[in-house]
TIBA-189040 format. One record per residue (C-alpha): residue in three letters; x, y, z. Coordinates in nm, 2 decimals, m for minus. Layout:
% residues N
NODE type     xx     yy     zz
NODE  ala      X      Y      Z
...
***
This chain:
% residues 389
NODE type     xx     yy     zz
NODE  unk   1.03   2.08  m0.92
NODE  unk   1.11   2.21  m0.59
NODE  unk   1.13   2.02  m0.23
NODE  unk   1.29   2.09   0.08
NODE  unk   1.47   1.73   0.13
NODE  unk   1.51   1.51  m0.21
NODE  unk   1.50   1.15  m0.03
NODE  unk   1.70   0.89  m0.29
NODE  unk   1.60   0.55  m0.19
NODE  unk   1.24   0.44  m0.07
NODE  unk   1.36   0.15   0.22
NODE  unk   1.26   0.14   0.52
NODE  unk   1.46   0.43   0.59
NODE  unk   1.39   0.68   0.29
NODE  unk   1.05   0.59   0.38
NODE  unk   1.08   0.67   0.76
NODE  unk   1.27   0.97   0.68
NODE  unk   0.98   1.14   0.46
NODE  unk   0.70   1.00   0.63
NODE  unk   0.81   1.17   1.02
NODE  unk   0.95   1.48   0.80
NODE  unk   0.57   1.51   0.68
NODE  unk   0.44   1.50   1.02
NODE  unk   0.62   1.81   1.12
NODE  unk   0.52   1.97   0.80
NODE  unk   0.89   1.94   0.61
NODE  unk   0.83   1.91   0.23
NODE  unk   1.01   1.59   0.04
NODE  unk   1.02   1.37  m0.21
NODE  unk   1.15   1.00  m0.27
NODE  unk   1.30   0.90  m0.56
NODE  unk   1.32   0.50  m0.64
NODE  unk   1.49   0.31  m0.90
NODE  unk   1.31   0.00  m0.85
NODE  unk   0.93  m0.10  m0.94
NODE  unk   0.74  m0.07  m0.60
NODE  unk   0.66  m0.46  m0.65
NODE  unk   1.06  m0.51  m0.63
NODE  unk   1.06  m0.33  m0.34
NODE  unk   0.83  m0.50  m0.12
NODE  unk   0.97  m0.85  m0.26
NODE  unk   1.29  m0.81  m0.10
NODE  unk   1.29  m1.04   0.18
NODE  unk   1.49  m0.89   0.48
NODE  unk   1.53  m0.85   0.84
NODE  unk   1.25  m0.92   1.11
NODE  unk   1.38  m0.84   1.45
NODE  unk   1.34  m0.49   1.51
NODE  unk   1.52  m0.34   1.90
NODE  unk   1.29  m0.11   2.08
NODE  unk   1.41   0.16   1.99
NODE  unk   1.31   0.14   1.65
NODE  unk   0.99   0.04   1.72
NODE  unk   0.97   0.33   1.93
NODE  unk   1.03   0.48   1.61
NODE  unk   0.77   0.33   1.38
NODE  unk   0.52   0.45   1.62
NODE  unk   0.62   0.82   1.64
NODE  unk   0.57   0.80   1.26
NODE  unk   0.22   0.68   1.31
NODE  unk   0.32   0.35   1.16
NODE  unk   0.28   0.10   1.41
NODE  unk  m0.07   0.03   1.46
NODE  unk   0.02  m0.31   1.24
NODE  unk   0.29  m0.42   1.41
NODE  unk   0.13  m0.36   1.72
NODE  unk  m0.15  m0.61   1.65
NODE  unk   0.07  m0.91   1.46
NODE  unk   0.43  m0.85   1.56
NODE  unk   0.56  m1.09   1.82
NODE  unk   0.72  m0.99   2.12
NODE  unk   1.01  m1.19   2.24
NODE  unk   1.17  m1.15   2.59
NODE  unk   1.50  m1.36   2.52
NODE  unk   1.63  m1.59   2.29
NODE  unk   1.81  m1.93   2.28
NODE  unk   2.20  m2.02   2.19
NODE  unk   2.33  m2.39   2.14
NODE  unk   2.63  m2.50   2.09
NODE  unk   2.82  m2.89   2.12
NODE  unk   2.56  m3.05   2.38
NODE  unk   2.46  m2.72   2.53
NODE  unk   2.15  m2.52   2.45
NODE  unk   2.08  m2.19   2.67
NODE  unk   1.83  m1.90   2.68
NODE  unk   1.94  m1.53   2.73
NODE  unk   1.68  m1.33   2.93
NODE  unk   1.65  m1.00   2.77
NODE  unk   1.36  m0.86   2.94
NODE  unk   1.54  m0.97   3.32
NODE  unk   1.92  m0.83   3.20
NODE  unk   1.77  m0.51   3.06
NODE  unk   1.40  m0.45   3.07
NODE  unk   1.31  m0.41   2.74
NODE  unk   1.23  m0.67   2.47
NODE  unk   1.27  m0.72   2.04
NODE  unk   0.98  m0.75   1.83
NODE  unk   0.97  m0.96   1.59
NODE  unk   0.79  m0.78   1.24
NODE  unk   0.92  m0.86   0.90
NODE  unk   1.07  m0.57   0.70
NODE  unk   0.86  m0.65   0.43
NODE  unk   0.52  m0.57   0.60
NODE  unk   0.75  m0.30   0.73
NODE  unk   0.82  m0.13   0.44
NODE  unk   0.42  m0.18   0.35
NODE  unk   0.31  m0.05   0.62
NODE  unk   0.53   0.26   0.54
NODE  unk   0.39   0.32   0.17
NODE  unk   0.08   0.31   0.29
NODE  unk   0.12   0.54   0.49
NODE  unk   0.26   0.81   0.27
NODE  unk  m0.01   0.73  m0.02
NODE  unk  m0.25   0.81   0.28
NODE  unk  m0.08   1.17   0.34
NODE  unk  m0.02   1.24  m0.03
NODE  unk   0.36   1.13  m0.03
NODE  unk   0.55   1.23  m0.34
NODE  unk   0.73   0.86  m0.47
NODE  unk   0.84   0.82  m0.76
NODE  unk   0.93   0.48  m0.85
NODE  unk   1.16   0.37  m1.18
NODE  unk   1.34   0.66  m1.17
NODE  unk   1.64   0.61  m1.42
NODE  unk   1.95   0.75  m1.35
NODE  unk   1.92   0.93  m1.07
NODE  unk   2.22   1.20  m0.98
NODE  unk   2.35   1.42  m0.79
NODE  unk   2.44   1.77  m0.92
NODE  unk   2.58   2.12  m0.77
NODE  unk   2.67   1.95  m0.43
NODE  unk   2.92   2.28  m0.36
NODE  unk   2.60   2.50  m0.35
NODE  unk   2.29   2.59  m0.13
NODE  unk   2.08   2.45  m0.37
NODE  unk   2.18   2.07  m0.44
NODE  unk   1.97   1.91  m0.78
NODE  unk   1.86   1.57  m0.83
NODE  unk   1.79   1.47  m1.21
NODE  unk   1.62   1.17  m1.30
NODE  unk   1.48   1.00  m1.62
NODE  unk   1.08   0.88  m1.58
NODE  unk   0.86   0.72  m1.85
NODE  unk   1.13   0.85  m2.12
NODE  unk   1.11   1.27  m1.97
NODE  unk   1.41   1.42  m1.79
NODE  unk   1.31   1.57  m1.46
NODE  unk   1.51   1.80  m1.23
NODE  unk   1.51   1.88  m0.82
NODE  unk   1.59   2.13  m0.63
NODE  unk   1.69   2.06  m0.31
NODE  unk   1.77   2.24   0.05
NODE  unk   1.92   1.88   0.17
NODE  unk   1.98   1.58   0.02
NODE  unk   1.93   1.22   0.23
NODE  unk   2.09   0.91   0.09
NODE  unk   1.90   0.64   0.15
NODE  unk   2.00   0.43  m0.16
NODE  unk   2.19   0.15  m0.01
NODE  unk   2.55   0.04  m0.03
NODE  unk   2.55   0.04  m0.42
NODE  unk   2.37   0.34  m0.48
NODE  unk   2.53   0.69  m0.62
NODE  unk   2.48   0.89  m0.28
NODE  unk   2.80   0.74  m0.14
NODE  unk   2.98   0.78  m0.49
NODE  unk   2.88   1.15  m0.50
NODE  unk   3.17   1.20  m0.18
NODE  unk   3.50   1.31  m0.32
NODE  unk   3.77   1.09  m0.29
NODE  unk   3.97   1.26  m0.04
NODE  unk   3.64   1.30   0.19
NODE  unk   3.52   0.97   0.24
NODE  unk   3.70   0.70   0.42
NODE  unk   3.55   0.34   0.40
NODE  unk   3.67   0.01   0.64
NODE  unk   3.58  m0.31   0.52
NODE  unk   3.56  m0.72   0.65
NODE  unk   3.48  m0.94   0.45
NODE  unk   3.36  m1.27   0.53
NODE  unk   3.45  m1.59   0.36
NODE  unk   3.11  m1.74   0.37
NODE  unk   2.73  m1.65   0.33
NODE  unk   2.42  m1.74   0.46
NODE  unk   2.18  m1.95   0.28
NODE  unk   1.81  m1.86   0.41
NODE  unk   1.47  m2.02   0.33
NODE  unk   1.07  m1.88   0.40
NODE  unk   0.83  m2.15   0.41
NODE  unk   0.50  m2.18   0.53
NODE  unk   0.55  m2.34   0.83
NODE  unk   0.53  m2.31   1.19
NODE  unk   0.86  m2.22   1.41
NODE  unk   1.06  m2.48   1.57
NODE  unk   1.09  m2.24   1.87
NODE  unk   0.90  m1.99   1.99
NODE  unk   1.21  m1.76   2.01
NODE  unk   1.49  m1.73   1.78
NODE  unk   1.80  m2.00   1.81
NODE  unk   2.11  m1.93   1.71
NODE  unk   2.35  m2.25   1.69
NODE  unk   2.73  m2.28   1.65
NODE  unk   2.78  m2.65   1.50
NODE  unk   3.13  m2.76   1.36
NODE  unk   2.92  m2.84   1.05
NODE  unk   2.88  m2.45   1.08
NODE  unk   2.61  m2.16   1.19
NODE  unk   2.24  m2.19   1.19
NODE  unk   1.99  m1.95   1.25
NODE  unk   1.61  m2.04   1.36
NODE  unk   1.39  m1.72   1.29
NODE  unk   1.03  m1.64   1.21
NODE  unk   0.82  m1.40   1.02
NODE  unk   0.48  m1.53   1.24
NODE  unk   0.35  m1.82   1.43
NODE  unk   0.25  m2.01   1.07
NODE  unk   0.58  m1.85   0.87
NODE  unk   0.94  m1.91   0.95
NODE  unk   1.28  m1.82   0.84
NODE  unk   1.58  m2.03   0.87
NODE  unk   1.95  m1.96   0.77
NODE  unk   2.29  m2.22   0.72
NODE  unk   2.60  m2.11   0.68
NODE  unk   2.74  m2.17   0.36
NODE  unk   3.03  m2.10   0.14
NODE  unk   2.98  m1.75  m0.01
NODE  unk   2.97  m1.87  m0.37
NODE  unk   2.77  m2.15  m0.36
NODE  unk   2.53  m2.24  m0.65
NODE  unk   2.16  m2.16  m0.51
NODE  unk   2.03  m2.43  m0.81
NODE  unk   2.19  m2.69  m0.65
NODE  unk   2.06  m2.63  m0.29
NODE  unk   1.67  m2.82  m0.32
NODE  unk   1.44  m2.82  m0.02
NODE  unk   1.52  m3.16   0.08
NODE  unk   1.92  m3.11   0.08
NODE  unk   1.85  m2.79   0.27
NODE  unk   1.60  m2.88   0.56
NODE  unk   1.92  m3.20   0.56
NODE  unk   2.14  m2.97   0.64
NODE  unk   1.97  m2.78   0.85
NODE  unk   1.86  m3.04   1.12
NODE  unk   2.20  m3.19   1.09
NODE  unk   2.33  m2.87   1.29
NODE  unk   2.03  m2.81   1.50
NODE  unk   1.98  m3.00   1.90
NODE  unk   1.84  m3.33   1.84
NODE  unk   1.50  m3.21   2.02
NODE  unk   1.46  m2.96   1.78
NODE  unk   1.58  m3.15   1.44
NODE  unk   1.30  m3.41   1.54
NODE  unk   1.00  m3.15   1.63
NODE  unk   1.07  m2.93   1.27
NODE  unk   0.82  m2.93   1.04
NODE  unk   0.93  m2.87   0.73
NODE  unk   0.79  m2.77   0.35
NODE  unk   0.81  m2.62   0.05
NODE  unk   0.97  m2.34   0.06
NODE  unk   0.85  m2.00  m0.07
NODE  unk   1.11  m1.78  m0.06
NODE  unk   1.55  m1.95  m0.11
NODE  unk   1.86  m1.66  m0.15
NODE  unk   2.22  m1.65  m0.05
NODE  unk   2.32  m1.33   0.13
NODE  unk   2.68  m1.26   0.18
NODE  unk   2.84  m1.13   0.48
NODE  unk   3.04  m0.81   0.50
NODE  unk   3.10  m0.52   0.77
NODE  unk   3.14  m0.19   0.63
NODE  unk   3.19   0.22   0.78
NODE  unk   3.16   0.50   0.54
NODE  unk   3.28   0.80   0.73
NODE  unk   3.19   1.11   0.77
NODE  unk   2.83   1.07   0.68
NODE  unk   2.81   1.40   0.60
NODE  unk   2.93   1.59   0.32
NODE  unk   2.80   1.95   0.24
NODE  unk   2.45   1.92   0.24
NODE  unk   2.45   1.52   0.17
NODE  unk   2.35   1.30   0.42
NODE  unk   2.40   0.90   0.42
NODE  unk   2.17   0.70   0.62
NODE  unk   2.12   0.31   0.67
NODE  unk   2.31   0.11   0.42
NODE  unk   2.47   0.40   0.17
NODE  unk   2.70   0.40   0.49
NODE  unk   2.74   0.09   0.67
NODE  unk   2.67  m0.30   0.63
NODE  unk   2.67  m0.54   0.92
NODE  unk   2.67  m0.88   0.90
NODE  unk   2.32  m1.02   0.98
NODE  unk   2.39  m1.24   1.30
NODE  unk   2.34  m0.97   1.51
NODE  unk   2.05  m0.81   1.35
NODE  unk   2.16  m0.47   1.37
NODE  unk   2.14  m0.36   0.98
NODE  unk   1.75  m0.24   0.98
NODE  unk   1.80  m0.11   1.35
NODE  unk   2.12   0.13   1.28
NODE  unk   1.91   0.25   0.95
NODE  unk   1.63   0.37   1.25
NODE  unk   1.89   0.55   1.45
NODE  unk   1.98   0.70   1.17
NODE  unk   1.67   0.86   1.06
NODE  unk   1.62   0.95   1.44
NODE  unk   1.94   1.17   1.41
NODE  unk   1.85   1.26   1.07
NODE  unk   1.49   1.39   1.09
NODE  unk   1.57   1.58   1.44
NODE  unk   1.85   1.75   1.26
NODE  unk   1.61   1.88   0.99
NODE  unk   1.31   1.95   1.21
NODE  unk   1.55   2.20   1.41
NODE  unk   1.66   2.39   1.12
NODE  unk   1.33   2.44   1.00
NODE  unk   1.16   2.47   1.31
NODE  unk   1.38   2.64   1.51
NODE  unk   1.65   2.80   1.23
NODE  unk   1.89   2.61   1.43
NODE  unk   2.18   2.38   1.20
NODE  unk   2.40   2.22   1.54
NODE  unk   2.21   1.89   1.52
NODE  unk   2.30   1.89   1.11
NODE  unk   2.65   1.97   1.26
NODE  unk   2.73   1.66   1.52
NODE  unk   2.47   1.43   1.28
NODE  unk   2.78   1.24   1.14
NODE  unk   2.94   1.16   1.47
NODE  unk   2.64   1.09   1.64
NODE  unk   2.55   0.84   1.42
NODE  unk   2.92   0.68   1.38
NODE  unk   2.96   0.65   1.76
NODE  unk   2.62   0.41   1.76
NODE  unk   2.72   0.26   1.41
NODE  unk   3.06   0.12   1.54
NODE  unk   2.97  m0.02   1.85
NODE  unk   2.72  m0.25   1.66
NODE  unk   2.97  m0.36   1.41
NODE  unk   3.22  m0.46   1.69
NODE  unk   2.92  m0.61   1.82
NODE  unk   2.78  m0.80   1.46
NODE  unk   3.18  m0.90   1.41
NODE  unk   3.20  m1.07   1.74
NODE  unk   2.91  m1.29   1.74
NODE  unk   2.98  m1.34   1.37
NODE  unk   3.34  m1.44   1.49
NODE  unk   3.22  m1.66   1.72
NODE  unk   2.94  m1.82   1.61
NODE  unk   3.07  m1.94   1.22
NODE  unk   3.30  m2.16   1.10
NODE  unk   3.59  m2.05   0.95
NODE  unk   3.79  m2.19   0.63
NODE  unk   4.16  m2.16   0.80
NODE  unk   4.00  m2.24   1.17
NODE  unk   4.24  m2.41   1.41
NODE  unk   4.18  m2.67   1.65
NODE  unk   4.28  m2.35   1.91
NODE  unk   4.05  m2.11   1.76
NODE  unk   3.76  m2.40   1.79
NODE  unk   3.81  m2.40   2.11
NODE  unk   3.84  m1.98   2.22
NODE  unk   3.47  m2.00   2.00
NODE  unk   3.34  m2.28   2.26
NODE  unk   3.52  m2.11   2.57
NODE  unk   3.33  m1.76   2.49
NODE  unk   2.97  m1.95   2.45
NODE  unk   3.08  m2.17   2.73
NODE  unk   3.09  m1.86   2.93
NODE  unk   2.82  m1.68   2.81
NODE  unk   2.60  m1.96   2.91
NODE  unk   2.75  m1.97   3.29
NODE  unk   2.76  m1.59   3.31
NODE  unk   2.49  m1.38   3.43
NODE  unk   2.73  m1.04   3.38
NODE  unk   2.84  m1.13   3.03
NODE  unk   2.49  m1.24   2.98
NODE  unk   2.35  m0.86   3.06
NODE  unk   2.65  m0.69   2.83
NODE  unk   2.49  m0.92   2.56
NODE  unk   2.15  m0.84   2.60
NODE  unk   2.21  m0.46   2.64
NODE  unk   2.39  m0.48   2.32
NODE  unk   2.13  m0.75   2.11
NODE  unk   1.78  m0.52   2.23
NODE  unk   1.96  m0.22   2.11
NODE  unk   2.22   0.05   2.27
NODE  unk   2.01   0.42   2.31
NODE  unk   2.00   0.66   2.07
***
């Protein structure tokens, strides 16, 4: 077989990728190792910047998300007896949406089965062969038959443990890692939101998170030791926990349920660099992890692809390879300001094993001052809607 840009993952951004690489007539094809029912069970992200919805709807996928994402113009913070709200759309004009990355990533298949995509999901052993040449090869094992691709580009879009990464020699790739000494515990139940808007809360019991997927399905997160037994955590000792951290307004006004959905994610920041190597390119996870607090991960995965697919649409269109060129840097620029930007709030929104009573209080001296601050309050919002592309 032969394809212009073999895409290995199908995420949210492998999907992206070969859905606005259709649209300006670029040939590719995704290769998956998972069932596509796996896929769209992973429960992820839902708070997508602007930009990336900006995104979604240059691919023609945002019709969906249009109708039954939620718009939020701020958000609210507590911490000790404080509670806050942060006015996004007055610091910086522009709002978040909130759209789960499941329908996401729905919304995204569709869309290539409507336009004749080439997936192919439960593809065994997918690898990467004759990197040092013009013509890269992807080989994969489907239904028991060998198959073999033949590439102009390759995009890896496989994640932190898939083989694009691995297919960099050693002394190429350079990787930085935190990390964190706790995870979060999250729970989806059918249930309507506490808040309209997303509260985060910093609690010496440690971090909560109060999120939503709609108006009739939320998502809410504890802090909890990174190796914690998931058995031993029922509904009742969770939604205990949870209103034990949460202002006494909203602990009483919860409604709470069964839930339908219980995981414990770790935490870790993580920079592959360069992104590029030959004609292998990493995007979205395969090259960086953020911690979730500042729900960045899905977001840098869109800026990303909006390098990404420029880069390709120039070469073919225009015979032009600069964009290909600065892709790497481009992307790394954006990709560490978010993860000084995920770290901090991380830092100062968790409780950590070895805290001191003096790092207890820098933690309540920076919210402290966040909440009195209408300067520190825009640099937060600028950097929580999304930095530009």
């Amino acid at each position: 077989m032969r394809t212009q840009v073999g895409i290995i993952g199908s995420g949210p951004a492998g999907l992206l990728l070969s859905q606005l690489l259709d649209l300006h007539g670029i040939e590719s094809i995704v290769l998956e190792r998972r069932s596509r029912d796996y896929v769209l069970g992973r429960i992820r992200a839902g708070v997508l910047e602007e930009g990336m919805v900006n995104m979604l709807r240059l691919a023609e996928v945002g019709e969906r998300m249009d109708r039954e994402g939620l718009v939020h113009e701020g958000f609210e913070m507590a911490f000790g007896d404080r509670r806050f709200r942060i006015d996004l759309k007055k610091h910086t004009g522009k709002t978040v949406m909130v759209y789960g990355q499941t329908e996401l990533t729905r919304d995204l298949m569709e869309a290539r089965d409507a336009r004749g995509g080439r997936l192919v999901y439960e593809a065994e052993g997918v690898a990467i062969h004759d990197l040092d040449t013009d013509r890269p090869k992807l080989r994969y094992k489907k239904d028991g038959l060998e198959h073999e691709v033949v590439c102009d580009f390759i995009a890896g879009c496989d994640g932190f443990r898939g083989v694009s990464r691995r297919s960099f020699p050693d002394d190429v790739l350079r990787t930085h890692e935190r990390v964190y000494p706790f995870g979060w515990l999250g729970v989806l139940s059918e249930t309507r939101p506490v808040s309209e808007e997303v509260i985060y809360v910093n609690h010496w019991r440690g971090f909560a998170l109060c999120s939503m997927r709609s108006m009739t399905r939320s998502r809410y997160y504890i802090q909890c030791a990174f190796d914690e037994d998931l058995e031993e955590w029922t509904d009742d000792r969770f939604w205990d926990a949870l209103r034990a951290r949460l202002p006494h307004e909203a602990a009483e006004s919860m409604e709470i349920g069964p839930s339908i959905e219980k995981s414990i994610a770790p935490l870790r920041s993580f920079v592959a660099e360069p992104m590029r190597h030959g004609r292998l390119f990493l995007a979205g996870d395969a090259a960086h992890i953020v911690p979730p607090t500042g729900a960045k991960g899905l977001n840098l995965a869109a800026s990303d692809i909006y390098y990404l697919h420029r880069a390709f649409v120039d070469y073919y269109k225009e015979g032009r390879s600069d964009l290909m060129d600065t892709y790497s840097d481009s992307c790394l620029k954006r990709v560490w300001k978010a993860e000084r930007f995920s770290w901090w709030l991380s830092t100062v929104l968790h409780r950590f094993p070895d805290q001191s009573t003096f790092d207890r209080g820098i933690q309540l001296a920076e919210l402290d001052y966040l909440a009195d601050s209408e300067a520190a309050q825009a640099s937060f919002a600028e950097n929580y809607v999304g930095l530009p592309f």
